[in-house]
FIVO-981227 format. One record per residue: x, y negated, z of N, C-alpha, C in turn; residue in one letter. Coordinates in steps of 0.02 Angstrom, whole numbers, padded with zeros to 5 digits, always signed. Layout:
<nodes>
XYZXYZXYZA
...
</nodes>
This chain:
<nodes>
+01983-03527+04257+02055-03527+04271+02089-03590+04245X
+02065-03633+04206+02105-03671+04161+02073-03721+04217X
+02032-03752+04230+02009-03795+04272+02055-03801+04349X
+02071-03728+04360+02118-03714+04458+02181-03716+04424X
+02216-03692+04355+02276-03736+04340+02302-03790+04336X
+02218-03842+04295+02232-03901+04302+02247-03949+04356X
+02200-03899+04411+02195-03933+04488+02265-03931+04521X
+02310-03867+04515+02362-03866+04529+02422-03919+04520X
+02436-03914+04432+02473-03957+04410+02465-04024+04400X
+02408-04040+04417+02393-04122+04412+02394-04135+04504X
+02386-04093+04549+02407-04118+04626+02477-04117+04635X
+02500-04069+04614+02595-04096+04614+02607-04147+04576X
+02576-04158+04520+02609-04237+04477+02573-04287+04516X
+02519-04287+04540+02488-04353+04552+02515-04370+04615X
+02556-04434+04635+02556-04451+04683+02532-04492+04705X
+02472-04451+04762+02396-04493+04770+02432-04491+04854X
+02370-04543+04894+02362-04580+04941+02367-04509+05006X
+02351-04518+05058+02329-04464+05088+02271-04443+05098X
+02241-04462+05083+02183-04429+05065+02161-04379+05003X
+02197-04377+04966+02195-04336+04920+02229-04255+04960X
+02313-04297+04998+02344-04208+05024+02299-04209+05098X
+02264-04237+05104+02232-04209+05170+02168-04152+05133X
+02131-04169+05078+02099-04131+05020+02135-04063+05004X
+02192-04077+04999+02223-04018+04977+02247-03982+05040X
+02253-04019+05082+02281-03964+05167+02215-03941+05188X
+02176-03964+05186+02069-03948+05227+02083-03855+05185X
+02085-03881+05116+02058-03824+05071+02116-03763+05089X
+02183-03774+05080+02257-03720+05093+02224-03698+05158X
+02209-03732+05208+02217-03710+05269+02151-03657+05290X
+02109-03694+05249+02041-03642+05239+02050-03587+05236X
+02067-03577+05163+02085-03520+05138+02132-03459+05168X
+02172-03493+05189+02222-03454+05248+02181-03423+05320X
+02135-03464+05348+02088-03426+05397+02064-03369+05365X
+02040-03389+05296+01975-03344+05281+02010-03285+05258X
+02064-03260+05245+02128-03217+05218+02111-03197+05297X
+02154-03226+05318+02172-03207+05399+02085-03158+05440X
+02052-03193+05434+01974-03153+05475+01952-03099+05429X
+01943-03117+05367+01925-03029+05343+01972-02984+05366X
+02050-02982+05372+02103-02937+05423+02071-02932+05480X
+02060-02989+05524+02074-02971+05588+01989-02948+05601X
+01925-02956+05587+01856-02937+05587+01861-02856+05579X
+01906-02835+05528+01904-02751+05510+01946-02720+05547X
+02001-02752+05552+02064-02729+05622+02025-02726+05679X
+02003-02755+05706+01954-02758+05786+01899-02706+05778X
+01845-02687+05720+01817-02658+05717+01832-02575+05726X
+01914-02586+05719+01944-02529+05720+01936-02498+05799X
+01924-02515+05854+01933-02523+05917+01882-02478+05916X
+01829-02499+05903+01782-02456+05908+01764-02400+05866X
+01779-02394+05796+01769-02357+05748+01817-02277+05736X
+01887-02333+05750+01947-02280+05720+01998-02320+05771X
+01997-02298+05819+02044-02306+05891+02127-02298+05871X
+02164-02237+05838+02220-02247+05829+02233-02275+05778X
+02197-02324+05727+02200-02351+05685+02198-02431+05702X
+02153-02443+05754+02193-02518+05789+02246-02511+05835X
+02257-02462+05863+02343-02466+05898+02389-02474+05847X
+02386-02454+05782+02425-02484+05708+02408-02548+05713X
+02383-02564+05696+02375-02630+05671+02399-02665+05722X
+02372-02660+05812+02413-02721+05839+02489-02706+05866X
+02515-02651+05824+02585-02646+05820+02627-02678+05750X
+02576-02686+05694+02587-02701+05639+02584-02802+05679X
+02539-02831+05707+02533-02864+05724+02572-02894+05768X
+02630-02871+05796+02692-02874+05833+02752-02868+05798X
+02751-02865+05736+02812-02871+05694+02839-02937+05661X
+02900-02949+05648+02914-03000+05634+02868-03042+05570X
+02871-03015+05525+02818-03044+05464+02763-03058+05496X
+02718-03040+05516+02658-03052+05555+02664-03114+05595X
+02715-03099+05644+02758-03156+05706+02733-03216+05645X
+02769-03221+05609+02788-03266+05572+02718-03289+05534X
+02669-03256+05545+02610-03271+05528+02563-03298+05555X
+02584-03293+05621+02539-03295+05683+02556-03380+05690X
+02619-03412+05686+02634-03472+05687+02596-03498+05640X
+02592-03489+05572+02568-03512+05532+02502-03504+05528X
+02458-03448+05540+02364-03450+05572+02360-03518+05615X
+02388-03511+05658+02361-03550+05711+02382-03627+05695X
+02430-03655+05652+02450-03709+05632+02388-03713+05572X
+02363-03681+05527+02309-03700+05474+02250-03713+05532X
+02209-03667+05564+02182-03676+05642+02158-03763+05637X
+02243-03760+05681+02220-03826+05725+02219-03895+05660X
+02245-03891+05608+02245-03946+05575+02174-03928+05535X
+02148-03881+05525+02085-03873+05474+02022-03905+05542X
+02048-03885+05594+01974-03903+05644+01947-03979+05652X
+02045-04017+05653+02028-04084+05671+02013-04118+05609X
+02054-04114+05553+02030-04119+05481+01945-04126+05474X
+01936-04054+05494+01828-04062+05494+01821-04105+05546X
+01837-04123+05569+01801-04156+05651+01801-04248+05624X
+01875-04253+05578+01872-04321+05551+01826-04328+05500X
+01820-04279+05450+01770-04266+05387+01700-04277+05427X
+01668-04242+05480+01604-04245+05495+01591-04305+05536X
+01632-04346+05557+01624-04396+05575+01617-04472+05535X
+01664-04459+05484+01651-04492+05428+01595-04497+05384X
+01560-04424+05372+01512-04405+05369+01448-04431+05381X
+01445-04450+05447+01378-04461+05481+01386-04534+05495X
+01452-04573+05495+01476-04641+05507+01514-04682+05425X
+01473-04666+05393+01519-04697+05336+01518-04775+05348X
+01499-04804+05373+01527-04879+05395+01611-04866+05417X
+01636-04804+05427+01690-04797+05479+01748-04767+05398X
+01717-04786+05352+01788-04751+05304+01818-04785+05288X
+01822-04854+05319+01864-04891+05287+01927-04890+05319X
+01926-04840+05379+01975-04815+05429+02007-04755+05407X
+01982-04721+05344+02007-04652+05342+02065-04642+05335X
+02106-04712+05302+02190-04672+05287+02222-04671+05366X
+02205-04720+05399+02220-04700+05491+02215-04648+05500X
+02136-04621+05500+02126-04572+05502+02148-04497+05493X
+02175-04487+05472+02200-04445+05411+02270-04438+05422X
+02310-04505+05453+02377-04489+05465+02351-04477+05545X
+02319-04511+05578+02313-04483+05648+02281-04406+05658X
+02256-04370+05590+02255-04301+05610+02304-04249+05611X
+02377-04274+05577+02391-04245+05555+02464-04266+05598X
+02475-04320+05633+02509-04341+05701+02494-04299+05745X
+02413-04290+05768+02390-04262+05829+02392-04172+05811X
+02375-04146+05765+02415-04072+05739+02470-04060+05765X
+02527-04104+05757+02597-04097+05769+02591-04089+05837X
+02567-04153+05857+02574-04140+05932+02566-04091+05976X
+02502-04045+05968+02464-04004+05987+02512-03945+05975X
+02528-03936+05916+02562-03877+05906+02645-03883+05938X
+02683-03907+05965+02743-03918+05977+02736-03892+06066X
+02691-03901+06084+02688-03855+06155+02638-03807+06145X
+02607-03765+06090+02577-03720+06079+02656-03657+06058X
+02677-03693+05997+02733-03662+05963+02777-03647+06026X
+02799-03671+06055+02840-03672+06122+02821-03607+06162X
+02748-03603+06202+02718-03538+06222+02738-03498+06179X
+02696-03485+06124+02702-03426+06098+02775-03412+06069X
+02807-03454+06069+02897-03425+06049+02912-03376+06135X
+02891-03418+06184+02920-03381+06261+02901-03315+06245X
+02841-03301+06234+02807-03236+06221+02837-03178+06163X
+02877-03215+06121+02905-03195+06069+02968-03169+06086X
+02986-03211+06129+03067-03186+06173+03056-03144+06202X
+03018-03151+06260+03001-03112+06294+02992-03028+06281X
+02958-03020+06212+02947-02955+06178+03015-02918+06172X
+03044-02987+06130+03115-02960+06100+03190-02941+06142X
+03175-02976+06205+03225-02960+06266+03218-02896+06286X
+03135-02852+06261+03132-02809+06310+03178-02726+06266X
+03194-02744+06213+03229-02719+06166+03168-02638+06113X
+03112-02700+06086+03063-02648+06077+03067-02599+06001X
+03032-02542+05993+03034-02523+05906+02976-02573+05890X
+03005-02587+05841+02959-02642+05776+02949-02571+05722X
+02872-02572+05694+02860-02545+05631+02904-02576+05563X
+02934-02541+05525+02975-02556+05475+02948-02605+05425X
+02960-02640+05373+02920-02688+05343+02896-02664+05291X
+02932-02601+05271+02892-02552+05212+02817-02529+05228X
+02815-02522+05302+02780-02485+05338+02709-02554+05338X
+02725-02598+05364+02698-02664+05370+02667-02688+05306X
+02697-02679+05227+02683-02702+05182+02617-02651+05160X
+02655-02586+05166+02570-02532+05132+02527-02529+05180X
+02531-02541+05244+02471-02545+05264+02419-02589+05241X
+02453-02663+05211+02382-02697+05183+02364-02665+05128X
+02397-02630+05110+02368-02623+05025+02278-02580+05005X
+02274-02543+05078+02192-02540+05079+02153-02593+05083X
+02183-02644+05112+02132-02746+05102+02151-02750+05041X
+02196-02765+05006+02198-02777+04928+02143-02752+04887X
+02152-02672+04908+02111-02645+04863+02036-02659+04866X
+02035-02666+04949+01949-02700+04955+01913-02745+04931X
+01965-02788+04942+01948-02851+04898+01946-02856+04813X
+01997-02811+04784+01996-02780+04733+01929-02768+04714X
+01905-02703+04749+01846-02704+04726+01761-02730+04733X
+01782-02786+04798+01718-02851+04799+01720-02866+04732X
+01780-02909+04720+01781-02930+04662+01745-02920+04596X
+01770-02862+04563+01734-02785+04531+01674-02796+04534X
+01622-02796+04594+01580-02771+04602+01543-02867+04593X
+01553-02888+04625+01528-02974+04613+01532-02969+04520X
+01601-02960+04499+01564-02988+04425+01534-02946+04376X
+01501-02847+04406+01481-02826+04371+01410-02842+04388X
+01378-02869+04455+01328-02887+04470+01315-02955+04443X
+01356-03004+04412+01346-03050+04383+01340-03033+04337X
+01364-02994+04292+01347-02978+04219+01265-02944+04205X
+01283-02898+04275+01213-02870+04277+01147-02924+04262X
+01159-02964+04322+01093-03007+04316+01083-03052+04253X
+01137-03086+04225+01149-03112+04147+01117-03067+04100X
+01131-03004+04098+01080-02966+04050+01020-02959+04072X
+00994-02957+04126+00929-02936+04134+00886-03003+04123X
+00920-03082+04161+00878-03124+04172+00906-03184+04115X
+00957-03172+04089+00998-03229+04039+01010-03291+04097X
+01036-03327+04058+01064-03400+04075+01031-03470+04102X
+00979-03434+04056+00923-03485+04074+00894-03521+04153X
+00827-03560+04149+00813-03565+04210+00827-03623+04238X
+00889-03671+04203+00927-03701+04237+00891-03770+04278X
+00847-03796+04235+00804-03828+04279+00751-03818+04311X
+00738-03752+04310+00667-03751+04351+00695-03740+04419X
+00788-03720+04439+00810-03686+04504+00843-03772+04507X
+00861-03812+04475+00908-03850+04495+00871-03896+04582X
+00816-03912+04581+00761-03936+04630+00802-03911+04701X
+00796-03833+04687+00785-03803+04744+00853-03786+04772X
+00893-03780+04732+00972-03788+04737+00997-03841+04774X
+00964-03900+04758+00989-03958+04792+00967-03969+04858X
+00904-03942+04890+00873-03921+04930+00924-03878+04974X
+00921-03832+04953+00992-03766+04976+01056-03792+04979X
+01056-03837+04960+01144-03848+04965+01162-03915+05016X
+01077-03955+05032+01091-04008+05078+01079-03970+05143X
+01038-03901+05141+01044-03866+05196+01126-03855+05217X
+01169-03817+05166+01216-03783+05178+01286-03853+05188X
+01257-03918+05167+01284-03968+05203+01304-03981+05273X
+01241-03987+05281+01234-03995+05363+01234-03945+05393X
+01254-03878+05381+01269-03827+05425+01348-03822+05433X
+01382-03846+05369+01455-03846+05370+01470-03892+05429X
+01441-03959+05432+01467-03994+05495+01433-03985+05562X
+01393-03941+05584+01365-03925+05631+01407-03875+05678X
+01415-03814+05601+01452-03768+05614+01541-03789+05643X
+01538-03814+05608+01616-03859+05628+01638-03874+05681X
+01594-03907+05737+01571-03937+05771+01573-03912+05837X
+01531-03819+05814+01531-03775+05864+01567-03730+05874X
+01622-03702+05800+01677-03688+05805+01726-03716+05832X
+01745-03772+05844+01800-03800+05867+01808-03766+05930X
+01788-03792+05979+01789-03761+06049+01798-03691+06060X
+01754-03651+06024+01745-03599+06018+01824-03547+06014X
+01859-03576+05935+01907-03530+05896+01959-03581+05960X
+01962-03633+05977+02024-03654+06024+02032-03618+06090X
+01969-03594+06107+01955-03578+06161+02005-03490+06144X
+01999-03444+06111+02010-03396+06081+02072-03406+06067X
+02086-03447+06051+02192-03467+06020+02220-03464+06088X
+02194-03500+06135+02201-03505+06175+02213-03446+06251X
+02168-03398+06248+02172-03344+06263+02205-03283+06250X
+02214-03290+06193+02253-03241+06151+02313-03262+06139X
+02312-03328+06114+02386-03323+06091+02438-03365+06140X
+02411-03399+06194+02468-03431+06208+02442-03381+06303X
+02379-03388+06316+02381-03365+06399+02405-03273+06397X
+02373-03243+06356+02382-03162+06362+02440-03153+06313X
+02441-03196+06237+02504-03186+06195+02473-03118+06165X
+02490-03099+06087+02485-03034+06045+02528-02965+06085X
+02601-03007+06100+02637-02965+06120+02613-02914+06207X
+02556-02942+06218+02535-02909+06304+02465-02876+06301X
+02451-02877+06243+02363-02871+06227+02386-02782+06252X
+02434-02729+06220+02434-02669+06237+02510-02661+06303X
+02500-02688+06353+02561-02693+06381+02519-02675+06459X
+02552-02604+06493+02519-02554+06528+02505-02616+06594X
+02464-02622+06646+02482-02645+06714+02454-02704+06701X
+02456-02766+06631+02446-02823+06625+02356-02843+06631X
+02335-02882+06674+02274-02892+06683+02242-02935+06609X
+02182-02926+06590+02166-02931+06529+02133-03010+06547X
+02142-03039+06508+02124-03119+06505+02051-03122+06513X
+02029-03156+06549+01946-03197+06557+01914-03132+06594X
+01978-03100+06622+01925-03021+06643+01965-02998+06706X
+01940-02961+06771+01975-02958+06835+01983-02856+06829X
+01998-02869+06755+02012-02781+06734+02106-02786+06726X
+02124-02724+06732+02185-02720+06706+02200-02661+06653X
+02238-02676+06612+02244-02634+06561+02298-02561+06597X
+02245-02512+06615+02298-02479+06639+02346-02406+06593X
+02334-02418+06536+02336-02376+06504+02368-02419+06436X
+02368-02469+06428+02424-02495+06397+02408-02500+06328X
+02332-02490+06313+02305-02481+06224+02307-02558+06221X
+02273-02561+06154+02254-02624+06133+02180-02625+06131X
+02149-02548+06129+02093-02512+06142+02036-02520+06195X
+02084-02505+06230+02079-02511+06310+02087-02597+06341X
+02115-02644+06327+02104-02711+06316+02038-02756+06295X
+02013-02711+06221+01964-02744+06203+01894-02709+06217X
+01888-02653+06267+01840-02630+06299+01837-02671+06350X
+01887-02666+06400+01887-02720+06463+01861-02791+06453X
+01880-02815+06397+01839-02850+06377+01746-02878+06361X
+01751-02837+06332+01682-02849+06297+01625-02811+06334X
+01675-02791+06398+01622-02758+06459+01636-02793+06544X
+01654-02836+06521+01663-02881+06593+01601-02940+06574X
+01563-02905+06648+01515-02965+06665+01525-03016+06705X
+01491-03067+06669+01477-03139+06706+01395-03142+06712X
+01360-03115+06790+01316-03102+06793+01287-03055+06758X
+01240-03074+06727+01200-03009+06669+01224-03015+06608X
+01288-03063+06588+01284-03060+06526+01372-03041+06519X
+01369-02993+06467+01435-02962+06426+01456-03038+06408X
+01472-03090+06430+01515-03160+06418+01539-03147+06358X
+01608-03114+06351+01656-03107+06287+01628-03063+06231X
+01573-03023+06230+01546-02992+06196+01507-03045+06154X
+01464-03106+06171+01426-03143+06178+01454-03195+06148X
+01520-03245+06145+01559-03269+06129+01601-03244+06070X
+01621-03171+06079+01633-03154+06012+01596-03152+05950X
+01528-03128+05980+01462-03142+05921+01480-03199+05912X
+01463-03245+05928+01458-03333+05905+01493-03350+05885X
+01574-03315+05884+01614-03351+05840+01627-03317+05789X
+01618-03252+05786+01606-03189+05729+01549-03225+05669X
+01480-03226+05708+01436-03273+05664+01449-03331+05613X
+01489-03390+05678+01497-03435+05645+01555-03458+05589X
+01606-03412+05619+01655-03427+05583+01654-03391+05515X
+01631-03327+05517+01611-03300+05443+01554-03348+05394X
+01501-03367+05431+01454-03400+05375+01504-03467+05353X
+01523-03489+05418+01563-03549+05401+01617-03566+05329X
+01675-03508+05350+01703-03490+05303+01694-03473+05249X
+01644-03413+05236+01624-03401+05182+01597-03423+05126X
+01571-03482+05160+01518-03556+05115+01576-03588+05106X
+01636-03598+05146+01689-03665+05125+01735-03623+05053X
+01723-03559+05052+01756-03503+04996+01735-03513+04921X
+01633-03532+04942+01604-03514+04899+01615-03598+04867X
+01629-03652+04886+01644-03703+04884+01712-03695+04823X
+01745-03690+04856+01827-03680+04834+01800-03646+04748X
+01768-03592+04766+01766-03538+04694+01747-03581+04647X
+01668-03607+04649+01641-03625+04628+01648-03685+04585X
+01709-03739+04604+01727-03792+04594+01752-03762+04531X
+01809-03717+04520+01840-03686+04480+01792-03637+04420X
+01750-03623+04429+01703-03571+04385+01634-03613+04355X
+01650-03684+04369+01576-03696+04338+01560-03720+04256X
+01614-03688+04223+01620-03683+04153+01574-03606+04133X
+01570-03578+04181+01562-03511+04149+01505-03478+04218X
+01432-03481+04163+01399-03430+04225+01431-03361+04247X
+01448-03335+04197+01462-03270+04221+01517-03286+04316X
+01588-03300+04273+01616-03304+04344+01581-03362+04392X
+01536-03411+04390+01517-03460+04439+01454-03405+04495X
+01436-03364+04478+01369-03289+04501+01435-03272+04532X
+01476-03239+04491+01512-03180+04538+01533-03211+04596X
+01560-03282+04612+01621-03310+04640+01557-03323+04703X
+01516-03337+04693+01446-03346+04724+01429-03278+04765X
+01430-03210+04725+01408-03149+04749+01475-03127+04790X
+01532-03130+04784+01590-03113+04829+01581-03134+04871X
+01568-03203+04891+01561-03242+04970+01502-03205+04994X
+01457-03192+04960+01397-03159+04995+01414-03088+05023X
+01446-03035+04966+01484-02986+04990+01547-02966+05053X
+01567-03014+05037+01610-03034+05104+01598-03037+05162X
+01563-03091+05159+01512-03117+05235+01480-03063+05258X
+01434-03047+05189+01411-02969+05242+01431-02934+05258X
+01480-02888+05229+01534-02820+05252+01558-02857+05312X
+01579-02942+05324+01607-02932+05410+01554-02945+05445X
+01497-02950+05445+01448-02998+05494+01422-02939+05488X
+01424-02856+05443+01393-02796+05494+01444-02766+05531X
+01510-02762+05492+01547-02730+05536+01572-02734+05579X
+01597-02821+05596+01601-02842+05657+01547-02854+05732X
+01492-02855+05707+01417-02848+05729+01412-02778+05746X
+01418-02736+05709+01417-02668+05734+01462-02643+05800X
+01520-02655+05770+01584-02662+05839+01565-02682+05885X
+01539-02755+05905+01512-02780+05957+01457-02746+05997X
+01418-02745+05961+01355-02706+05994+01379-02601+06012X
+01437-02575+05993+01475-02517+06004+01492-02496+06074X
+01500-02431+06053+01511-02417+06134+01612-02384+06144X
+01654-02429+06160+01721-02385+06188+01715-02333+06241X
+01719-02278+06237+01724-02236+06296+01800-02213+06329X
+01811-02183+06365+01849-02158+06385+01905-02111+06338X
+01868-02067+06316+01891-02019+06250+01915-02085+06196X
+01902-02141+06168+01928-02147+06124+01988-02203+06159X
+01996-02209+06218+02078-02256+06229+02122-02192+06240X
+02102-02137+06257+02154-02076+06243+02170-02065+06200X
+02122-02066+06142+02154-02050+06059+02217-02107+06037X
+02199-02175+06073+02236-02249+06058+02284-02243+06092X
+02276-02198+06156+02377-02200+06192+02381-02156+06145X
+02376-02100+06124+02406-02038+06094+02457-02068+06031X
+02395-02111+05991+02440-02153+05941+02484-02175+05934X
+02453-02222+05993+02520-02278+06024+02577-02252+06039X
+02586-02168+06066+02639-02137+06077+02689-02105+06006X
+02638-02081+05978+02657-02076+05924+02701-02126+05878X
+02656-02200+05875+02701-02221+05815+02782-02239+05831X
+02802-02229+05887+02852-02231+05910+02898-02167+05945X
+02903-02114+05905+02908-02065+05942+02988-02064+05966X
</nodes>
């Protein structure tokens, strides 16, 4: 802790170059995805699992706080993608860093740009909702619903540093050079997967912003009659349920396309993230085995609880019976 204080209060006093706040925007903006996908990985899973429990959420997801979140996801998004795209290029071209402060202001020029007719869409969509004179869930209502993610994370946490303590008693501290070899080994792997991964996310999560948030918009995902994006289905029943079945069951030839695409970015963006987490932790905990294991075992915990449960979802079956339970809801939370 004394180390992520220092980091704090010495980046507000230091007034360094840009490259230092492009350091500090890569990492904020990270972190804000990776907040953002453990929500939205367990929310979606809901589709398939607990049906009137994602018609909450993408009503919770249509409220102003959220609104107001949704600007801000997709603004960390697009500046964290091109950010990596300059990093991995630099990367593999270091003859080319003598360009980085260009660099660096031209990522962060071309962000703006990008987002000023992104922001634009999704405000139409925003009007659009609000012209139609809809009930919004209350913000009391909005606030306790996260408080089951708190607590989850709550108890990763818990559980990362009693399993770190655990292994400290059984195996001690020791070791340190007979693993250091193989660590370095493991970590030039987990190098070059960060910029690979990067690489293949981009397209991927733009492609998805893109679909969602500016062509179909949050506000139409449960909106009765509206034909469902990348799919020649229509949502006729008005779930959010019923949306992401039509989905993930529209073929392109033999293959479930969006089912297929969701894996790959489900995959990538969790390992992705989760390693840029374990990064972040780690920087901060390497005074102390105990928390440097746990901060280590949370990203591992993490990653896995979404890469089965979102994996599970995917490979799931929506039937009929459960977009009836999701209008029923849907009727409900608005009675």
């Amino acid at each position: 802790m004394t180390s992520l204080a220092l980091t704090l209060t010495e980046t507000l006093r230091y007034r360094g170059a840009i490259g230092q706040w492009s350091w500090v925007l890569h990492r904020v903006t990270g972190l804000g995805v990776v907040l953002f996908l453990v929500i939205h990985v367990i929310d979606t899973s809901w589709a398939v699992f607990y049906p009137a429990l994602y018609e909450k959420a993408i009503a919770i997801y249509q409220t102003p706080l959220f609104t107001i979140g949704e600007f801000v996801l997709v603004a960390c998004v697009v500046y964290h993608a091109l950010n990596g795209l300059r990093i991995s290029i630099f990367d593999n071209r270091p003859a080319l860093w003598k360009y980085q402060e260009r660099a660096a202001y031209g990522v962060l020029g071309l962000t703006v740009l990008l987002l000023i007719p992104t922001f634009i869409i999704m405000f139409a969509h925003v009007i659009h909702f609000y012209q139609g004179d809809p009930q919004v869930l209350g913000l009391g209502e909005v606030i306790s619903s996260q408080l089951p993610f708190i607590a989850g994370i709550a108890l990763a946490i818990i559980a990362a540093v009693l399993l770190s303590a655990l292994y400290g008693l059984i195996a001690g501290d020791g070791g340190k050079t007979a693993t250091r070899a193989a660590g370095s080994r493991l970590e030039r792997f987990w190098w070059s997967f960060m910029r690979v991964s990067g690489l293949l996310i981009v397209p991927l999560v733009f492609g998805h912003l893109i679909m969602i948030h500016l062509i179909q918009g949050v506000f139409e995902i449960n909106t009765a009659g509206q034909m469902v994006v990348g799919t020649n289905f229509i949502n006729e029943s008005g779930t959010a349920v019923e949306f992401v079945r039509d989905r993930w069951t529209f073929l392109l030839g033999p293959v479930a396309i969006w089912r297929a695409y969701d894996f790959a970015l489900l995959v990538l963006v969790v390992v992705h993230g989760f390693n840029g987490l374990r990064y972040v932790l780690t920087d901060y905990t390497m005074s102390s085995n105990l928390t440097r294991r746990a901060s280590v075992y949370l990203c591992v915990i993490g990653a896995t609880v979404l890469l089965v449960l979102g994996g599970a979802a995917l490979f799931g079956t929506i039937d009929q019976a459960a977009i009836a339970i999701a209008a029923e809801a849907a009727a409900n939370l608005h009675p």
